[in-house]
C-alpha positions as CSV (number, residue, x, y, z in Angstrom):
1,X,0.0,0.0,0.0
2,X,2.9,2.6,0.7
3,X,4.6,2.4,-2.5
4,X,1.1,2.4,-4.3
5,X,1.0,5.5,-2.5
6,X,4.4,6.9,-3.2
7,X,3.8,5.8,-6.8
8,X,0.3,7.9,-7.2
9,X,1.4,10.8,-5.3
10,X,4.5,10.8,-7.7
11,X,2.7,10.6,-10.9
12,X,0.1,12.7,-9.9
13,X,2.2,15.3,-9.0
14,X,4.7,14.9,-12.0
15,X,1.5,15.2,-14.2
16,X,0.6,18.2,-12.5
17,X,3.8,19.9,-13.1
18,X,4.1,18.9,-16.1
19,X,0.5,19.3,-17.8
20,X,-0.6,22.4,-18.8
21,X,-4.3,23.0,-19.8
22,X,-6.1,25.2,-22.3
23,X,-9.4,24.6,-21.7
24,X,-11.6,27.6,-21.9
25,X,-14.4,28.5,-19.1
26,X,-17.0,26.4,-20.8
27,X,-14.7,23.0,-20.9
28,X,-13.4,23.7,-17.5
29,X,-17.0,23.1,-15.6
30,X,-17.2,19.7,-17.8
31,X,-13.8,18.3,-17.4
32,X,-14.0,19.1,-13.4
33,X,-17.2,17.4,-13.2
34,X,-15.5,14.4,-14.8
35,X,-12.7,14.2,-12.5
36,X,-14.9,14.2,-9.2
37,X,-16.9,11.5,-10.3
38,X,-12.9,9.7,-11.1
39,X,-11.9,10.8,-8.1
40,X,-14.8,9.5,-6.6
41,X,-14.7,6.1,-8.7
42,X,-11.1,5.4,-7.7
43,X,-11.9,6.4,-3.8
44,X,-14.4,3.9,-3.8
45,X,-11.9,1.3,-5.1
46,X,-9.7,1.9,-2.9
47,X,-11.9,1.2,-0.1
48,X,-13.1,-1.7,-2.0
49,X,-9.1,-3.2,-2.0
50,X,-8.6,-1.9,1.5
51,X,-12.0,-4.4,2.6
52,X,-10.5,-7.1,0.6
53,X,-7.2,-6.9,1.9
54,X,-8.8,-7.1,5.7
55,X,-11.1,-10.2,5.0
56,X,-7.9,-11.9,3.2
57,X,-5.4,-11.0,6.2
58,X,-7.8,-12.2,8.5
59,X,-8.5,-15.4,6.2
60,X,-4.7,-16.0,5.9
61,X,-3.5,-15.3,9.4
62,X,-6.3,-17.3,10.5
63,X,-7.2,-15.1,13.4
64,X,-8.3,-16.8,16.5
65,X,-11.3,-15.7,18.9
66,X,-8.9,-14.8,21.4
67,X,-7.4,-12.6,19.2
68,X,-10.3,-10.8,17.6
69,X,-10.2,-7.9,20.0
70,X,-6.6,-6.8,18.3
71,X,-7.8,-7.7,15.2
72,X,-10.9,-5.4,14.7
73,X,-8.3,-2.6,16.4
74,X,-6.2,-3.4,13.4
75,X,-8.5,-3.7,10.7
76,X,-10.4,0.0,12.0
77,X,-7.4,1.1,11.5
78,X,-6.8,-0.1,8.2
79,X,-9.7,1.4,6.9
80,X,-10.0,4.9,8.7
81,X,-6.2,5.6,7.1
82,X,-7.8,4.0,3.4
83,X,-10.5,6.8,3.9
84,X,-8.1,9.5,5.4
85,X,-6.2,8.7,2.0
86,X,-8.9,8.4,-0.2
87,X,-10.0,11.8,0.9
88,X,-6.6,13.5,0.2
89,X,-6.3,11.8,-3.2
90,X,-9.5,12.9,-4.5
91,X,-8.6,16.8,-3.3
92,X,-5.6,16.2,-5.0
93,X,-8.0,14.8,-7.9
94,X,-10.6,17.2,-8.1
95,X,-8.3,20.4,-7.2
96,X,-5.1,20.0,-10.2
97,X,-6.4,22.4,-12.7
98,X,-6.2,25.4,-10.1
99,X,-2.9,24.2,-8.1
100,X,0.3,25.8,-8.6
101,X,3.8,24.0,-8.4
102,X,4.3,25.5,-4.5
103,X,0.4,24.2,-4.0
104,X,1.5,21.0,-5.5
105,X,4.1,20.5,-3.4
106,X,2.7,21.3,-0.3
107,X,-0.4,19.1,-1.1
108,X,2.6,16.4,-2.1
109,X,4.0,17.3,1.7
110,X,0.3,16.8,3.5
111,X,0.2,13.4,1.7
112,X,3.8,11.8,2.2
113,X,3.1,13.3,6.3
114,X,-0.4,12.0,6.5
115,X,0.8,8.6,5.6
116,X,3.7,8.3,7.6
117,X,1.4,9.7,10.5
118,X,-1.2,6.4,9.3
119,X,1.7,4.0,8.9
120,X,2.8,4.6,12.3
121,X,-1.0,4.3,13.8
122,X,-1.1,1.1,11.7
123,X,2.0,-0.2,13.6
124,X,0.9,0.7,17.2
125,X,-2.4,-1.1,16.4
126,X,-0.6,-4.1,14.7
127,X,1.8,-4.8,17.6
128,X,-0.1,-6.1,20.2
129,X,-1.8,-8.3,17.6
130,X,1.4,-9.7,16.2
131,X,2.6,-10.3,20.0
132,X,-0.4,-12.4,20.3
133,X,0.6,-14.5,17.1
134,X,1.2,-18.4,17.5
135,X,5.0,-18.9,15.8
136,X,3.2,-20.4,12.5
137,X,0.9,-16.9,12.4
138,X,3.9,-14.9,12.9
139,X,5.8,-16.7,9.9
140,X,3.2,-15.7,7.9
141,X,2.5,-12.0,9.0
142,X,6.4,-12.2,8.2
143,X,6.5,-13.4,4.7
144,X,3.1,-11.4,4.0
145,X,4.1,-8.0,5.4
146,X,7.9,-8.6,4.4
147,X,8.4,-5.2,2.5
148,X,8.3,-5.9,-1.4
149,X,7.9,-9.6,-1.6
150,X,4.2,-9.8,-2.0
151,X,2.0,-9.9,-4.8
152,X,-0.3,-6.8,-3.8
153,X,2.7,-4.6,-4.8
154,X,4.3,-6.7,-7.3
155,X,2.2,-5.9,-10.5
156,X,1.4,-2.0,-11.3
157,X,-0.9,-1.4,-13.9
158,X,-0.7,-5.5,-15.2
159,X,2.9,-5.0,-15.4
160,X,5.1,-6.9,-13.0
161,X,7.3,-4.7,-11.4
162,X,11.2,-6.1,-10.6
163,X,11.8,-6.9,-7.1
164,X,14.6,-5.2,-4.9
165,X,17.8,-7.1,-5.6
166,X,18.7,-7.4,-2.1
167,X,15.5,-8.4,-0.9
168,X,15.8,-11.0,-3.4
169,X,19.1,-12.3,-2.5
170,X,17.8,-11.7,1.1
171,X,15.0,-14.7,0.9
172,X,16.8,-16.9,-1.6
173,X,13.0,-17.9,-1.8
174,X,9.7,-17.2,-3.5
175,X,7.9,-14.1,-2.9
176,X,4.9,-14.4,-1.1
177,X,1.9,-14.3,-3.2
178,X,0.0,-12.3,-1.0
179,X,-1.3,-8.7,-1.1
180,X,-0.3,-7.0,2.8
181,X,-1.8,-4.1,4.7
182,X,1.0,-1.8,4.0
């Protein structure tokens, strides 16, 4: 999830910086109308992914009674920093024509802090879940959360992207083929 972050906030703010529109007055009202209802589209993926990702962690780490308490911390989590993003992308979204390069980068700043901020929530709920893990549980929350060796960030737009060479010579193993919570 972080560098499908990263990799949006990047391109989105490249092809801010970079684009440069023409559109009269009378285009402008039609093409912003058309990229709230995208931005709203592609928030309500992204909540759609951030669901699926929960049931399949659950599914996968096959979460005990016991542990459900930490795990419904964890997953609330999960999904109140997939809104807080969704919410920041679709400003992002819906407010490029009128942004300038210092706006840009400032909106790029909120972003890159925001998620840090939710990254770190994420780990404070996560921790007292993962303490709670059998050893088999925690060698899966390993190899599924191990950064880069899952399937939810290996593919980007249907194209496989190359793994880290030293997180490959690291595992000596196949990646996981799991998509993580990150």
């Amino acid at each position: 999830m972080k560098k499908a972050f990263v990799i949006l906030a990047a391109t989105l703010s490249m092809s801010g910086a970079f684009a440069q529109t023409a559109a009269s007055s009378a285009t402008a009202a039609p093409a912003a109308a058309a990229a709230a209802s995208n931005a709203e589209a592609r928030a309500a993926q992204h909540q759609q992914r951030v669901e699926e990702r929960i049931t399949y962690l659950h599914s996968a780490l096959k979460i005990t009674a016991d542990q459900e308490p930490q795990w419904k911390t964890f997953a609330e989590v999960m999904r109140n920093n997939g809104e807080t993003m969704s919410g920041l992308y679709k400003q992002r979204v819906e407010g490029e024509a009128q942004r300038n390069a210092l706006d840009d980068m400032k909106q790029y700043a909120q972003i890159a802090q925001t998620h840090a901020d939710d990254m770190q929530k994420l780990v404070t709920a996560f921790e007292p879940l993962y303490n709670s893990f059998s050893p088999e549980q925690k060698k899966v929350a390993d190899a599924t959360f191990r950064h880069g060796q899952h399937e939810g960030h290996a593919k980007h737009k249907g194209k496989p992207r190359a793994k880290a060479p030293a997180a490959e010579a690291a595992s000596g193993a196949q990646a996981a083929s799991t998509p993580a919570a990150q």
